[in-house]
C-alpha positions, 0 to 999 in steps of 0.5 A: 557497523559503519566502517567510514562517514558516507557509511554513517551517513547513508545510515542516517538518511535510510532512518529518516526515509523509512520513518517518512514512508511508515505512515504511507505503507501503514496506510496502504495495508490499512486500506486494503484491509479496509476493502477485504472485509467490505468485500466480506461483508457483502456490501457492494457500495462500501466495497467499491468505496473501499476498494477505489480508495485502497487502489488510489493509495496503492498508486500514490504510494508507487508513484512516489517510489515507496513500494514497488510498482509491481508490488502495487500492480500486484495488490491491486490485481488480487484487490479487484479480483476479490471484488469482482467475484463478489458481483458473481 
């Protein structure tokens, strides 16, 4: 519990960011999910559609300091390495 107003207030802001950044990290997860399963399938037109816009949402996210950019770098390297092995 807030102990003081700063307190109090910090909690306000850190509820209306999270519920400013929930549409973009749903969107992120979404979007990967999206990829995975296009890279499933085997379709490497729809993968690499679905891959290139997961990877751009990763960025902007990042870039807007929602996750981390290490958190990003990191899903984008376990994305392409899912698709890459589908050419193999």
């Amino acid at each position: 519990m807030a102990n003081n107003k700063s307190a109090e207030k910090r909690i306000r802001v850190n509820e209306r960011r999270r519920l400013r950044n929930r549409p973009y990290r749903s969107a992120c997860r979404t979007l990967v999910k999206k990829a995975e399963l296009a890279i499933r399938d085997g379709d490497n037109d729809m993968a690499q559609t679905a891959v290139v816009r997961a990877v751009s949402m990763l960025d902007r996210t990042a870039g807007k300091g929602i996750i981390h950019a290490n958190n990003a770098a990191r899903r984008k390297s376990r994305l392409m390495a899912k698709y890459n092995a589908l050419g193999q």
